[in-house]
SERO-4910 file (N, C-alpha, C, O; in steps of 0.05 Angstrom, whole numbers):
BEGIN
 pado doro    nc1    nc2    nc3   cac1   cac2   cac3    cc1    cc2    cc3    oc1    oc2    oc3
  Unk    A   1157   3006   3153   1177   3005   3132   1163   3001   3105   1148   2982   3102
  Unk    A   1170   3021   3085   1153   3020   3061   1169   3010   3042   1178   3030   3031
  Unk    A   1180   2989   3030   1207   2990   3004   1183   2984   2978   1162   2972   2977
  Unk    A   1203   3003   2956   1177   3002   2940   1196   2987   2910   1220   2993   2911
  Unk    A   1189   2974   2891   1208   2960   2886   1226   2965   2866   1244   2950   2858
  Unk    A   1217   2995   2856   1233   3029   2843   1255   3025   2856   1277   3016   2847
  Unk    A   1245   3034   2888   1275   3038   2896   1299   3013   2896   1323   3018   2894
  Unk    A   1288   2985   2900   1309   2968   2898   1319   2960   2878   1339   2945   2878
  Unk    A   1298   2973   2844   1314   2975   2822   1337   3001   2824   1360   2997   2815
  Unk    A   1333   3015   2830   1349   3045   2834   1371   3030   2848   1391   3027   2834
  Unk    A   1372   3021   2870   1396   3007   2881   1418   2984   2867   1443   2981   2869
  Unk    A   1403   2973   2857   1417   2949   2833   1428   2966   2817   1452   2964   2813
  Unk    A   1412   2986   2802   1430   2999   2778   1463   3011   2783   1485   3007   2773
  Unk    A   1448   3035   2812   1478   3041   2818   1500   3025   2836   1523   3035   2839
  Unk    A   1493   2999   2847   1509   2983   2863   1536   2967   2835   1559   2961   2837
  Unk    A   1515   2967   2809   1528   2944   2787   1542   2973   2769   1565   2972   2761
  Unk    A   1529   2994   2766   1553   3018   2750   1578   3021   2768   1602   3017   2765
  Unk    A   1560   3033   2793   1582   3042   2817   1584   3073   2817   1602   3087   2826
  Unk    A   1562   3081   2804   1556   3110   2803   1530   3120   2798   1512   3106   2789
  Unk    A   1528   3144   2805   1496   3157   2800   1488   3158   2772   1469   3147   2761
  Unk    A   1513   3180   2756   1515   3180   2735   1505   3164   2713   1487   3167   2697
  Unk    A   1526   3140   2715   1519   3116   2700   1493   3101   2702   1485   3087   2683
  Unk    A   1477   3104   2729   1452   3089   2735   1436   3099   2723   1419   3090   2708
  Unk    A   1441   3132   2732   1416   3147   2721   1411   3140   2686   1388   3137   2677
  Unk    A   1436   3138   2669   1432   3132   2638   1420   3106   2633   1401   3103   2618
  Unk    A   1431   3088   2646   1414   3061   2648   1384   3063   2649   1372   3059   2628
  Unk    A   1368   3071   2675   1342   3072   2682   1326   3093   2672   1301   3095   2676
  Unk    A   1343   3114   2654   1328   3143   2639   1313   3162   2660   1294   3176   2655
  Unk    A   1327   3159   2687   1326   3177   2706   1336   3200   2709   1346   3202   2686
  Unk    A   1341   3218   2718   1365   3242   2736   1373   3234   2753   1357   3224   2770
  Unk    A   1412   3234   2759   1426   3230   2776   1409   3239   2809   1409   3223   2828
  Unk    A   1396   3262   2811   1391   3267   2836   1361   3256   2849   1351   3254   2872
  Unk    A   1353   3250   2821   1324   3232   2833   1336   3203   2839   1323   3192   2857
  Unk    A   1350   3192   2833   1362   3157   2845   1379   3169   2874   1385   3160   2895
  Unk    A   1382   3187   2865   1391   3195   2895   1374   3206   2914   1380   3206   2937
  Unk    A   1356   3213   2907   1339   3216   2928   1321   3195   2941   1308   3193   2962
  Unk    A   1326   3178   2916   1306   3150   2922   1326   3119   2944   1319   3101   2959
  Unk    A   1341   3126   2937   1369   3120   2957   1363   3129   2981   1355   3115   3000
  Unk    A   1366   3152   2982   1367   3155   3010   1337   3152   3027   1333   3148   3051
  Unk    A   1322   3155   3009   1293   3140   3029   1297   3115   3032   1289   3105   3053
  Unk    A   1318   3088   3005   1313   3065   3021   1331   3067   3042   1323   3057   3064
  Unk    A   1356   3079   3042   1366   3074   3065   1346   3082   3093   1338   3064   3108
  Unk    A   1340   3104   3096   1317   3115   3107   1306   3093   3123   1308   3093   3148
  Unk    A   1292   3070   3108   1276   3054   3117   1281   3038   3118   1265   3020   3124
  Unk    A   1322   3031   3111   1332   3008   3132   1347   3022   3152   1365   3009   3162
  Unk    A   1344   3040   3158   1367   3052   3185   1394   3044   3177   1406   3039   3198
  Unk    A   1408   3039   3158   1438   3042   3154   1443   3044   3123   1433   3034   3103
  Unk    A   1462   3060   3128   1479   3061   3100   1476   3031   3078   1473   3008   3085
  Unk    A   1478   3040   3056   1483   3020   3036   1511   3016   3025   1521   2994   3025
  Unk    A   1525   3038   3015   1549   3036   3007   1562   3048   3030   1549   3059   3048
  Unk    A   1601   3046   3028   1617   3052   3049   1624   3084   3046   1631   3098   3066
  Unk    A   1622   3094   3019   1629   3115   3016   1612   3137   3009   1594   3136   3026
  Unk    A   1609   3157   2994   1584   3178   2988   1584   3164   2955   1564   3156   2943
  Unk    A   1617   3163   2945   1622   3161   2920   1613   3132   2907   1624   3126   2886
  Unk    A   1591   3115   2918   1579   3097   2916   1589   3073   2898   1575   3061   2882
  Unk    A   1618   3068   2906   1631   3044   2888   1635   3026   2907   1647   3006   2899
  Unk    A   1630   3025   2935   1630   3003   2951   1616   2996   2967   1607   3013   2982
  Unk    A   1610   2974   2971   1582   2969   2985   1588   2968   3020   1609   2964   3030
  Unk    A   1572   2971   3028   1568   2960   3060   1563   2941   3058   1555   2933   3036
  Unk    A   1566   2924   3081   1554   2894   3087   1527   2888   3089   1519   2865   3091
  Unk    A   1510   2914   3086   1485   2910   3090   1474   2906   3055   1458   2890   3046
  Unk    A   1493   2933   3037   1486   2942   3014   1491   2904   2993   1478   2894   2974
  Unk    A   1518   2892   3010   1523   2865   2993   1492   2848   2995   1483   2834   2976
  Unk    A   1484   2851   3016   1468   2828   3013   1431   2835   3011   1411   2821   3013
  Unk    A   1436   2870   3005   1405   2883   2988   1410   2868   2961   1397   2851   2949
  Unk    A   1433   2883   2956   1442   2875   2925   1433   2842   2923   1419   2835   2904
  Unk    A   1440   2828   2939   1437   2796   2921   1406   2787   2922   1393   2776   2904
  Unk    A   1397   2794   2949   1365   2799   2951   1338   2810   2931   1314   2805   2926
  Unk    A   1358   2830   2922   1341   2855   2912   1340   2846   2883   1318   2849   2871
  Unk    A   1368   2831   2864   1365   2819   2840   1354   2790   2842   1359   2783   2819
  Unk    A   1345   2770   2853   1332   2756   2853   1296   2766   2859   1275   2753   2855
  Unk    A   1299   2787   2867   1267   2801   2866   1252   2807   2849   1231   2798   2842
  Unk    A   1268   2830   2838   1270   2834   2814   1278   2822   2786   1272   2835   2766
  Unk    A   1286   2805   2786   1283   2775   2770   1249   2771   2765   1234   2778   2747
  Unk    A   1244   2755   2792   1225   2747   2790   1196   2767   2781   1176   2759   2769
  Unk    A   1202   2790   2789   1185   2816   2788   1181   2809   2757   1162   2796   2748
  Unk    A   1207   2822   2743   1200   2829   2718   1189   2795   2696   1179   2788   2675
  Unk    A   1198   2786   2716   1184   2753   2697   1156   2755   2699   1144   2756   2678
  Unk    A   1143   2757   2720   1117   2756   2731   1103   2780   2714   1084   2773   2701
  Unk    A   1111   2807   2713   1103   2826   2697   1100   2816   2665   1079   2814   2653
  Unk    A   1126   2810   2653   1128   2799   2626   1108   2774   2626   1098   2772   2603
  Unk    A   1099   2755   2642   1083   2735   2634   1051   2746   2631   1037   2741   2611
  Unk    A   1044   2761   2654   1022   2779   2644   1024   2790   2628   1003   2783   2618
  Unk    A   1032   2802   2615   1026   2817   2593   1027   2805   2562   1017   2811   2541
  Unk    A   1046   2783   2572   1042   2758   2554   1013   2744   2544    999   2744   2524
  Unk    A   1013   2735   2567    975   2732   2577    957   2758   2560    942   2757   2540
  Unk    A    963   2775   2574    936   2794   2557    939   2792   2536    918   2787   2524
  Unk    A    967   2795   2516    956   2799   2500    967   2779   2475    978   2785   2454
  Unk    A    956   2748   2490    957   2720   2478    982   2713   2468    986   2695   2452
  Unk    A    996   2727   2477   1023   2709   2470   1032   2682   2482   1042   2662   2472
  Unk    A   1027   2688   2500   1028   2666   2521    998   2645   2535    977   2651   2524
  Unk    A    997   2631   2548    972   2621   2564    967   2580   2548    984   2569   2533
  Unk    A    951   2572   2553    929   2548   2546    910   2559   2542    898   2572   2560
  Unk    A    902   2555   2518    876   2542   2506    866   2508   2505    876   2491   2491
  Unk    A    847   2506   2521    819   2480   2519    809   2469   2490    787   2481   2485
  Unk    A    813   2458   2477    802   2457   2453    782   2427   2447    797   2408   2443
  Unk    A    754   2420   2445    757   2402   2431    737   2405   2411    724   2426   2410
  Unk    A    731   2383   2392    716   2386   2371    705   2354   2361    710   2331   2367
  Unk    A    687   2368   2344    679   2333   2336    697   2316   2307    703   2328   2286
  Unk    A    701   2294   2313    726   2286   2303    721   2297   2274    740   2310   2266
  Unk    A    699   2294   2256    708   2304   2226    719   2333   2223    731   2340   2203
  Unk    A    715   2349   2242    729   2372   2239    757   2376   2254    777   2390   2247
  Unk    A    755   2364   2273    788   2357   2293    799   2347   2274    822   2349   2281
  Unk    A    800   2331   2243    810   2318   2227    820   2331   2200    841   2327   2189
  Unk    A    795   2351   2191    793   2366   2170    802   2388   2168    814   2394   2148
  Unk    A    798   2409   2194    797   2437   2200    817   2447   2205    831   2462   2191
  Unk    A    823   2435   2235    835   2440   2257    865   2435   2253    874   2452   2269
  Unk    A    889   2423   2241    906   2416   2233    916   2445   2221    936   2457   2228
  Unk    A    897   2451   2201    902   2477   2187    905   2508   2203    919   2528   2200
  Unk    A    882   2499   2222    874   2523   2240    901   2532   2254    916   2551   2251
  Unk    A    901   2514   2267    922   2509   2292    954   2518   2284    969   2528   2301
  Unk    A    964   2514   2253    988   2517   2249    986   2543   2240   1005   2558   2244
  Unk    A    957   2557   2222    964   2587   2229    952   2596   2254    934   2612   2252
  Unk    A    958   2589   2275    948   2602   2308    976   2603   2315    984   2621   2330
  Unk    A    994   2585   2307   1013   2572   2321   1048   2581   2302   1073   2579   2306
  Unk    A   1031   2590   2285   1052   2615   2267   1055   2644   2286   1075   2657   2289
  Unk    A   1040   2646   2292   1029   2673   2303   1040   2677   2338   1055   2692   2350
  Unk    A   1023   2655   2343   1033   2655   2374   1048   2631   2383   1039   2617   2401
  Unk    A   1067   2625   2374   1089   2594   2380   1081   2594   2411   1068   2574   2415
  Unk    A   1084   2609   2432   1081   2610   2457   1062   2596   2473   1068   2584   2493
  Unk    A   1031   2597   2460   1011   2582   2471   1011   2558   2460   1012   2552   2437
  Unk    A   1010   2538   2490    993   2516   2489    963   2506   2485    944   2516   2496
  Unk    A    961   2484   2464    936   2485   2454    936   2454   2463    953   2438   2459
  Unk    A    905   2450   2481    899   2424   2482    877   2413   2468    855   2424   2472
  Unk    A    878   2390   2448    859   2391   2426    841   2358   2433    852   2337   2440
  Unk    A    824   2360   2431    811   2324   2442    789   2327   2422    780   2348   2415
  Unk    A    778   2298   2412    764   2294   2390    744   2285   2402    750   2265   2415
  Unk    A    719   2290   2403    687   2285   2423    666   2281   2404    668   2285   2380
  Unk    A    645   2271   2416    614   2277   2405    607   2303   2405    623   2313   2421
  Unk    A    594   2317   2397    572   2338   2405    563   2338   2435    561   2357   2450
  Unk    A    559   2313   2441    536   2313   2476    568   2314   2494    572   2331   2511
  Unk    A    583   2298   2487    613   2305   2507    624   2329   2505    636   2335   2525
  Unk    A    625   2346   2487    630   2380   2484    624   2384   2503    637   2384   2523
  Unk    A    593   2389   2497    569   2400   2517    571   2404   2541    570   2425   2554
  Unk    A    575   2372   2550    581   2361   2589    612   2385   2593    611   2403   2609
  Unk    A    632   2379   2577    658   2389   2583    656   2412   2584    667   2421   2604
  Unk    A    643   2430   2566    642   2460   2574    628   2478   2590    630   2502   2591
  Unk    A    605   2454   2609    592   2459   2629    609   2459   2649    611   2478   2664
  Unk    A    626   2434   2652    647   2426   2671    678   2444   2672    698   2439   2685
  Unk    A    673   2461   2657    691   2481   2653    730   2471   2654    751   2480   2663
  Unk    A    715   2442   2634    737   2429   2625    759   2429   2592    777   2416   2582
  Unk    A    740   2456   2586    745   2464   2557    745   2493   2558    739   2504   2579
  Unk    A    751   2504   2543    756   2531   2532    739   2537   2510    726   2558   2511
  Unk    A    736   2523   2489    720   2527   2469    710   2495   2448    726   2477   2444
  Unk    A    688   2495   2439    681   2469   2431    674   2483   2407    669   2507   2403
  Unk    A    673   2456   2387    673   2456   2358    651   2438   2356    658   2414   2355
  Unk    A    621   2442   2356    612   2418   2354    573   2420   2334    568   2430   2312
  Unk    A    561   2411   2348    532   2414   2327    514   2415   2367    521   2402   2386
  Unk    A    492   2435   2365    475   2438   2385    446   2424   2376    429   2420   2393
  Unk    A    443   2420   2353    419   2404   2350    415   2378   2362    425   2356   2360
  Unk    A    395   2390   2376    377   2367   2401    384   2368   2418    379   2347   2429
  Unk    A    398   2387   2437    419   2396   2461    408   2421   2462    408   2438   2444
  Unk    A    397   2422   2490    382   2447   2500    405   2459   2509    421   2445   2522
  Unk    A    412   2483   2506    440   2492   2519    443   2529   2518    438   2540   2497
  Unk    A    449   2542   2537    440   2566   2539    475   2582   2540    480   2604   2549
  Unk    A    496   2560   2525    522   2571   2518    515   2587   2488    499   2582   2470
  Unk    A    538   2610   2492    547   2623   2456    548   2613   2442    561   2593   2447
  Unk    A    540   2613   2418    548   2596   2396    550   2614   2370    537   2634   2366
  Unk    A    566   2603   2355    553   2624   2331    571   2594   2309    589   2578   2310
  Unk    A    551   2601   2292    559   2575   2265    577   2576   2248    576   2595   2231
  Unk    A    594   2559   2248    615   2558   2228    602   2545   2193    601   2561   2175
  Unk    A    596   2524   2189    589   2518   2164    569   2501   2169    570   2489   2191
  Unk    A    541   2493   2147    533   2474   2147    544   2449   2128    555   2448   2106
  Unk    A    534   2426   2150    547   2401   2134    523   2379   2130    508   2372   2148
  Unk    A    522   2372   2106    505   2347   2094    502   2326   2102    522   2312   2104
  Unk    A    484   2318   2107    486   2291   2112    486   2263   2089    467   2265   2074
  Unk    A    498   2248   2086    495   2237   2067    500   2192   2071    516   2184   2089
  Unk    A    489   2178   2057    492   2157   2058    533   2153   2052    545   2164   2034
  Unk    A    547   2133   2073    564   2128   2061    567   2090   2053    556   2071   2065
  Unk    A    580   2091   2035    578   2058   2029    595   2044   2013    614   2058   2006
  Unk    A    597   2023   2006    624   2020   1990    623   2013   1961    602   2008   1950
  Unk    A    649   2013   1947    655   2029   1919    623   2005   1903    605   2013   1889
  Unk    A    625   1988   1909    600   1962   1897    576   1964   1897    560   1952   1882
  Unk    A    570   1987   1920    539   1987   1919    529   1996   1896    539   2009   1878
  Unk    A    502   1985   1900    483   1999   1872    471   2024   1885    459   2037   1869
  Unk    A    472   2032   1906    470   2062   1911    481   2079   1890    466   2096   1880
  Unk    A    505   2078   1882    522   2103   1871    505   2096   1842    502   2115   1826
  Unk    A    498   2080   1838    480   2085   1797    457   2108   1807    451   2125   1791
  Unk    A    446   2109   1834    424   2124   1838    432   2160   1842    421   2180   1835
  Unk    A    458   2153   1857    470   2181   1859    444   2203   1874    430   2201   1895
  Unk    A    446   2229   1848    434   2244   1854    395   2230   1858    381   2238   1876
  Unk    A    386   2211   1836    358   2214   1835    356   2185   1874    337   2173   1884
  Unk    A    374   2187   1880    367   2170   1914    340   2168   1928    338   2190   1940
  Unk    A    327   2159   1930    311   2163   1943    300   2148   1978    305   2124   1976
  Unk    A    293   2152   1995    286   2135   2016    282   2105   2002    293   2083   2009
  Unk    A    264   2109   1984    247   2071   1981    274   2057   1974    278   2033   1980
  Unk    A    300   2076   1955    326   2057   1950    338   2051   1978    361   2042   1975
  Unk    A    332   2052   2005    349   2044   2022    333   2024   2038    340   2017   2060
  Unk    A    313   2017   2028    293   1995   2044    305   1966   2045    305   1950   2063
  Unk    A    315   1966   2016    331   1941   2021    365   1933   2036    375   1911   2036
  Unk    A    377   1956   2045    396   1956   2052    395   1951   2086    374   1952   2097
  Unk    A    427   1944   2105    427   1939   2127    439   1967   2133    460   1975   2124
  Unk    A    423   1983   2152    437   2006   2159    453   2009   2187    441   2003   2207
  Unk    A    468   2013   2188    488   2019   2213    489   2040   2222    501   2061   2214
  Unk    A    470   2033   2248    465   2064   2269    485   2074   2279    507   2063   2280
  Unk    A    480   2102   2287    508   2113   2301    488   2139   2304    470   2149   2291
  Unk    A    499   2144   2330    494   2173   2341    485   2196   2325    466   2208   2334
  Unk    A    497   2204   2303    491   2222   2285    461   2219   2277    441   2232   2285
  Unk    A    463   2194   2257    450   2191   2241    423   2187   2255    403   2198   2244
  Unk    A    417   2166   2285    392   2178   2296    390   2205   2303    367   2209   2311
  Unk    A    404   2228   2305    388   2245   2308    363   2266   2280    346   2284   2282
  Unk    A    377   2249   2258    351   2260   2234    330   2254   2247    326   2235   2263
  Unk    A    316   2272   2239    286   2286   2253    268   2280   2217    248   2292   2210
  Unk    A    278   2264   2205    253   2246   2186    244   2225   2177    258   2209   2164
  Unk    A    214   2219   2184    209   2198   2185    217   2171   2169    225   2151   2181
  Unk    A    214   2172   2148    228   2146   2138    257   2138   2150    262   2115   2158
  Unk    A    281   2164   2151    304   2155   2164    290   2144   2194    294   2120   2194
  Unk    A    280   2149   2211    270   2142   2243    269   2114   2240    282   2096   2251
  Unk    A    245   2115   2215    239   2076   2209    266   2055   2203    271   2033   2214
  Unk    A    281   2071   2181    302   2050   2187    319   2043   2208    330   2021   2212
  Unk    A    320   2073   2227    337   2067   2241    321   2041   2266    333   2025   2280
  Unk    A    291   2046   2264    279   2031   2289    287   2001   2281    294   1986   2299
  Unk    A    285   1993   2255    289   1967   2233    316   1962   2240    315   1938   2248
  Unk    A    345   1971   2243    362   1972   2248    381   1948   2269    380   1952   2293
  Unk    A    392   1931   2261    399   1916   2278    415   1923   2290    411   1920   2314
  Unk    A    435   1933   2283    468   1947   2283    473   1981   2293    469   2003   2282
  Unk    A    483   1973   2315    496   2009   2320    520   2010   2330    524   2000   2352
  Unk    A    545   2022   2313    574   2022   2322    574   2050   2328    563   2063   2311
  Unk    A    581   2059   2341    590   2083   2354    617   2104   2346    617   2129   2345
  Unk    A    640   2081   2342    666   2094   2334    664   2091   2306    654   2072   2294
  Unk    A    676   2114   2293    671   2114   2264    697   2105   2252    699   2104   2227
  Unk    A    721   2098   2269    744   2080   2254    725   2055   2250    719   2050   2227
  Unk    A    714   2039   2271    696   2015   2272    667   2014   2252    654   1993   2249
  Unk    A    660   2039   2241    637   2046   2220    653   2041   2202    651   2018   2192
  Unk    A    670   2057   2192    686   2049   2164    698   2024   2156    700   2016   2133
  Unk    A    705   2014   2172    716   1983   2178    690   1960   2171    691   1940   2156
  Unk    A    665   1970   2185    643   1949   2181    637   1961   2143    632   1944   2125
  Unk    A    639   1981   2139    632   1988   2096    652   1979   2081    652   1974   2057
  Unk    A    667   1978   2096    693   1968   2075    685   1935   2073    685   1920   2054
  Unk    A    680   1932   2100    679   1899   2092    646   1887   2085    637   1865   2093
  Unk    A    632   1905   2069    609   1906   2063    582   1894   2083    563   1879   2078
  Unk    A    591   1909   2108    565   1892   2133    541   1908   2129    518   1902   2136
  Unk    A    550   1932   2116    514   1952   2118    521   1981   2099    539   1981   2082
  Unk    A    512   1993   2102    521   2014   2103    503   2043   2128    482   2041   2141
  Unk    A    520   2065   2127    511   2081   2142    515   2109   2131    524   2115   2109
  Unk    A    501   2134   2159    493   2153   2150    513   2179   2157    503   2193   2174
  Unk    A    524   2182   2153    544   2206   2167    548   2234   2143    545   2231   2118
  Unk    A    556   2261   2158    560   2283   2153    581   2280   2135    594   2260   2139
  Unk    A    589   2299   2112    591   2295   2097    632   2295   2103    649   2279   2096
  Unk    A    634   2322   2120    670   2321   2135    674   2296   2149    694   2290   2161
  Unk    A    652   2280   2146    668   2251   2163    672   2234   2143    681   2211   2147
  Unk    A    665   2245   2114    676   2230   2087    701   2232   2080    718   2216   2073
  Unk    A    699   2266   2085    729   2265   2076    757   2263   2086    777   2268   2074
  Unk    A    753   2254   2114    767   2246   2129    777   2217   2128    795   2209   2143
  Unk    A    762   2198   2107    764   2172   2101    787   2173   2080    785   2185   2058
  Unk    A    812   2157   2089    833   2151   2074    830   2132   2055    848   2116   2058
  Unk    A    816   2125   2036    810   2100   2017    790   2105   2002    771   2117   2010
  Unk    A    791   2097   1979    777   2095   1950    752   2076   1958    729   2075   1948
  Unk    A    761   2065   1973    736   2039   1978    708   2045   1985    690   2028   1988
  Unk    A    705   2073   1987    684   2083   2006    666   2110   1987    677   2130   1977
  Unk    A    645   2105   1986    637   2135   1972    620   2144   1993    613   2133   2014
  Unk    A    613   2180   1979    589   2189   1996    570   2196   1978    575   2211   1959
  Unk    A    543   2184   1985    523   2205   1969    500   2212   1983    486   2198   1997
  Unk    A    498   2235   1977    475   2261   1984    447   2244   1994    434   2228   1981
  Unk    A    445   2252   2017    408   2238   2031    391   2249   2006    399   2262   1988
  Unk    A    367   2240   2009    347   2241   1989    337   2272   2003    346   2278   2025
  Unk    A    318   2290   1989    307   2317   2002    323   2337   2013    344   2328   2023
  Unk    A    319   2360   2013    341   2384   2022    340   2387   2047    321   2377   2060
  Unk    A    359   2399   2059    353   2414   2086    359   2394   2108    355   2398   2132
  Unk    A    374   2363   2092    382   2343   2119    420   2348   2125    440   2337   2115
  Unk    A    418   2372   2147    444   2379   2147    443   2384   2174    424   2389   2188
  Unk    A    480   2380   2185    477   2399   2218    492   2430   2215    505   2440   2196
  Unk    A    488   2436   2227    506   2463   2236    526   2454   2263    527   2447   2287
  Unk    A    544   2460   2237    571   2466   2267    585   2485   2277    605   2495   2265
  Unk    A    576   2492   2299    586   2526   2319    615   2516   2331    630   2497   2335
  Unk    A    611   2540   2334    639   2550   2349    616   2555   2381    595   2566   2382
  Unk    A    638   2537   2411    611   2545   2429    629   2544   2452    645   2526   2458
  Unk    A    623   2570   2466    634   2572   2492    615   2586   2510    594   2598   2506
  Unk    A    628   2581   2532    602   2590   2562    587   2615   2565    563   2621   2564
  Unk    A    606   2625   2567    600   2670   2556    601   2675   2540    603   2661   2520
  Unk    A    600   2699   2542    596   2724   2512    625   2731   2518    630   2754   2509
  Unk    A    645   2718   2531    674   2736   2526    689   2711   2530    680   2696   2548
  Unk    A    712   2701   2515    727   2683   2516    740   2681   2542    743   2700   2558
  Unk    A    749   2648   2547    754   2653   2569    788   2668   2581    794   2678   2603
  Unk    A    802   2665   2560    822   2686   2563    843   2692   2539    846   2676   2520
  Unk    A    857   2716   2540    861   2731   2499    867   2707   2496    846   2696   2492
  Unk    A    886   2689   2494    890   2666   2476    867   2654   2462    862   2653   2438
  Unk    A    851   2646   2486    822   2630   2471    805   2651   2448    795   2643   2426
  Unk    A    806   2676   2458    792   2698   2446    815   2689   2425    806   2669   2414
  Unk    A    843   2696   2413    863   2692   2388    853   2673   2373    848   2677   2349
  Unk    A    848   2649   2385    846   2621   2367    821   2621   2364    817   2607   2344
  Unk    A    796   2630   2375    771   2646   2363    779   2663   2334    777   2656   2310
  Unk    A    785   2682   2343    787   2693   2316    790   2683   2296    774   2687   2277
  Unk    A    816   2662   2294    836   2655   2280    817   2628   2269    823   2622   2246
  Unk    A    798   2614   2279    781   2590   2269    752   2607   2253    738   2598   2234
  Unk    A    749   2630   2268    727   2641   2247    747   2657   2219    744   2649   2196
  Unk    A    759   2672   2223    781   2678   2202    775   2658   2180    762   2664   2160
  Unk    A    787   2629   2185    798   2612   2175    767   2603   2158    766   2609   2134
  Unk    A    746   2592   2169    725   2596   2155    713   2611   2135    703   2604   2114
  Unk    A    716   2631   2144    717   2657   2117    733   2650   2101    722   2636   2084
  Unk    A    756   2654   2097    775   2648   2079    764   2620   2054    765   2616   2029
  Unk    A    756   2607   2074    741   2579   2056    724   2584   2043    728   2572   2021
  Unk    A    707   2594   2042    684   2608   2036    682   2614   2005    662   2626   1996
***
């Protein structure tokens, strides 16, 4: 027995008109092709469907194709419509995370034009280090990461969104800010610096020394800004984790020498997103970059 699921749309059409005629205009068929397709399903249930030829009344068999056949077809055309939804990103989840100064700065913006566009997809967004990206998109617990690969051996895609500065942050009192632009390493000899993940990874020597000199390393940067406000040290962070600081109390200024910056990519496993949505909100975060520009 072959039912193919043509024919149990062909059956619904003319069971609910109650004619060939009328089905055929519905489905943009010819009266004699639903009729021919009719009589193969009957065919391949061994009995009649309707009681008459004139097809306005059902058989007992045809009542209960009919209630079978539109819950099939229900589900059919849902399942069809969600794929296609899927391909072509209307629908689906996206993985998202990033490192918090850009989950803070960027991403807010990104997301509401992704989310103009495609209301339909779910976006899951989590705020990480760089090294937790990394683990997560190995673990194929993300979709796409926002983060910096310097000092992370890693053989994922990447391609760079902007570079960001690194710079001393400290509060409104210091005698840092008279030095501003002329800053130099020997002005931070006398200060208490507060380590953090970032800032050991500068790759220059005088920064290495303070950080080895270093009593202090806070990790969370609500708990970094909290220790400058209440003048315990000061520390070294990128320059989008400045401006993510809600308060006057706090400045940033520029490291001493050029070229002390990270790069932050856009980074996923392959060379092809992992599905059109992620590929959409790709676009739509490099887009959005440009536009800044």
């Amino acid at each position: 027995m072959q039912i193919k699921i043509e024919m149990l749309r062909c059956f619904v059409a003319v069971a609910r008109t109650g004619n060939l005629s009328d089905a055929a205009e519905v489905l943009g068929r010819t009266p004699s092709a639903l009729s021919m397709m009719l009589k193969q399903l009957e065919e391949n249930l061994g009995q009649s469907l309707f009681e008459t030829d004139r097809k306005n009344r059902l058989s007992a068999l045809g009542s209960f194709v009919l209630e079978q056949a539109e819950w099939e077809l229900y589900q059919f055309d849902g399942m069809v419509q969600d794929i296609v939804n899927f391909a072509k990103a209307k629908s689906g989840k996206v993985r998202l995370a990033a490192v918090p100064s850009v989950a803070n700065t960027i991403m807010p913006e990104v997301i509401a034009r992704f989310l103009s566009m495609r209301p339909d997809v779910h976006i899951e967004l989590r705020d990480m280090d760089s090294a937790s990206i990394l683990r997560e998109l190995a673990k194929d617990r993300i979709d796409l990461g926002i983060a910096s690969t310097q000092g992370h051996a890693t053989s994922f895609h990447t391609q760079t969104l902007f570079s960001d500065r690194f710079g001393i942050l400290c509060h409104k009192s210091s005698s840092l800010l008279l030095k501003d632009q002329d800053l130099s390493w020997e002005d931070l000899k006398g200060e208490r610096l507060i380590a953090n993940n970032l800032s050991q990874s500068i790759q220059v020597s005088a920064c290495q020394r303070l950080h080895a000199e270093s009593g202090l390393k806070v990790h969370n940067i609500t708990s970094l800004i909290a220790m400058i406000r209440n003048k315990v040290g000061i520390t070294i962070l990128p320059e989008t984790s400045a401006q993510i600081l809600n308060t006057d109390e706090i400045s940033f200024v520029p490291l001493p020498g050029a070229g002390l910056q990270r790069e932050i990519e856009l980074i996923r496993k392959s060379e092809t997103p992992a599905s059109p949505a992620a590929g959409e909100l790709e676009r739509t975060i490099l887009t959005f970059i440009q536009d800044r520009k």
